[in-house]
Structures are given as structure tokens and as C-alpha cells.
N, C-alpha and C positions, 0 to 999 in steps of 0.2 A: 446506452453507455454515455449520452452526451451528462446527461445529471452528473452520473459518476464523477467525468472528467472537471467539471463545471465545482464540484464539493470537494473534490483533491485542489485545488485549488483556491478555495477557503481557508485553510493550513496554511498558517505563517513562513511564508519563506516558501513558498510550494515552485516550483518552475518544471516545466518540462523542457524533457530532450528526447533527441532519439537516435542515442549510441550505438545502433545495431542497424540501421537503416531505415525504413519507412515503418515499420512494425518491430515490435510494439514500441508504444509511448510510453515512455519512464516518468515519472512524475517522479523529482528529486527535494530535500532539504539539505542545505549545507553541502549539496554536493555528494549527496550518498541517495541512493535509491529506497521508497516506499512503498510503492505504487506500478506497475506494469499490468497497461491494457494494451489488448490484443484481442479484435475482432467483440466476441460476445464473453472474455471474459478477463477476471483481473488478479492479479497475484501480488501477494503484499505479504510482509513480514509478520512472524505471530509466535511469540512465546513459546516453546517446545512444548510444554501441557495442555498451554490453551489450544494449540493447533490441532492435538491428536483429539482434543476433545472434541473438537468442532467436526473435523473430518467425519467422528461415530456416528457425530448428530443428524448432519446433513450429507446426501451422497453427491450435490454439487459442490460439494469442498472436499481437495483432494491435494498432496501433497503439491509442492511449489513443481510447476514445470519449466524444467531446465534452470533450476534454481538448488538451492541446497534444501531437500527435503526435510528436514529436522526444525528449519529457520521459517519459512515459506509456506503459503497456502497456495493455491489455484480456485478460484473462485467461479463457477460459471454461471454468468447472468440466467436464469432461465425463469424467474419467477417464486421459485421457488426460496428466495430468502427475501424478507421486506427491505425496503431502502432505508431505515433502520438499522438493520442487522446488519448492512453493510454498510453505510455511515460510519456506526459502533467499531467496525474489522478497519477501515479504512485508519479512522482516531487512533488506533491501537497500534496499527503500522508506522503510523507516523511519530507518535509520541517514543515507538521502542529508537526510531531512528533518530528523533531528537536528542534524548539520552543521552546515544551512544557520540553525538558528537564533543572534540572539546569545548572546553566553557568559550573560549577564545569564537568559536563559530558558533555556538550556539547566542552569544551575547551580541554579536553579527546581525543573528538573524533578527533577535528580538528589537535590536535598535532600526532597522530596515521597517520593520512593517509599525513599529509605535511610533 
């Protein structure tokens, strides 16, 4: 898990917190969340199509726990996806959450880390 944490934090503007107490680590941009690890696995945000596709694919990807299933994945480290494959889901969360933020905070960010 430590790579994980270590490559969310690659990500422009990446910070952690932990809003909820000691577990899980929210890894945030802007102020909104991407990212939440907890133990041996990690839940991250994911396009309502790609999500369900993914889920088919693999049976360690299963909807977001305690999160809003339709938005969320649940990812459980076990080997069975390359650090790749979860690099790629990692990018993916964090770009929908860049997005989503205003120009106002996203311009923020990009001036912070350039």
C-alpha cells in the first residue's frame, strides 16, 4: 500500500487527511476527495460505465464502500490487478475530481505545484 500512497501523491495538488479518524487516509485535490485507503484496500471515484465495467472484469473491484455506489469503486490490493491497472483507476479518480472542481481552484492548484 505504501507505492499506492506514495503515487497519489504524484497528482498535482494531492494532500492527505483523515476526516474520519485514524482510517482511512483520504488523499484529497482541491479540497474534495479521490482517493481512500484503508488497510489492504483503496476506493476511488469512477465514471458510472467504467465502474460497472470494471467490477465484471475483476472480482476485486466492487462497488465503493460506504461511499455512493454508482460514483465509487472499492479496490482490494490482493495481486490480482498490476500496479498499472491501478496507477491507470488511481489517474482516472483524480482527473474526474479535478474536473469537477471550479476553474477558480483548479487554477489554484496548477499555480501551486508549476
Amino acid at each position: 500500500m505504501e507505492w499506492i500512497t506514495e503515487y497519489c501523491f504524484t497528482r498535482p495538488g494531492a494532500v492527505k487527511d483523515f476526516p474520519f479518524g485514524k482510517e482511512p487516509m483520504v488523499m484529497k485535490v482541491g479540497g474534495k476527495m479521490f482517493a481512500l485507503l484503508s488497510g489492504q484496500a483503496i476506493s476511488l471515484k469512477c465514471d458510472p460505465v467504467v465502474a460497472e465495467n470494471l467490477r465484471e472484469q475483476n472480482e476485486a473491484i466492487t462497488p465503493g464502500y460506504h461511499l455512493n455506489k454508482k460514483h465509487w469503486n472499492s479496490i482490494r490490493i490482493d495481486g490480482s490487478l498490476s500496479a498499472d491497472e491501478i496507477r491507470s483507476m488511481i489517474d482516472h479518480s483524480y482527473d474526474l475530481v479535478f474536473k469537477g472542481l471550479p476553474k477558480a481552484v483548479r487554477e489554484k492548484v496548477r499555480l501551486t505545484v508549476g
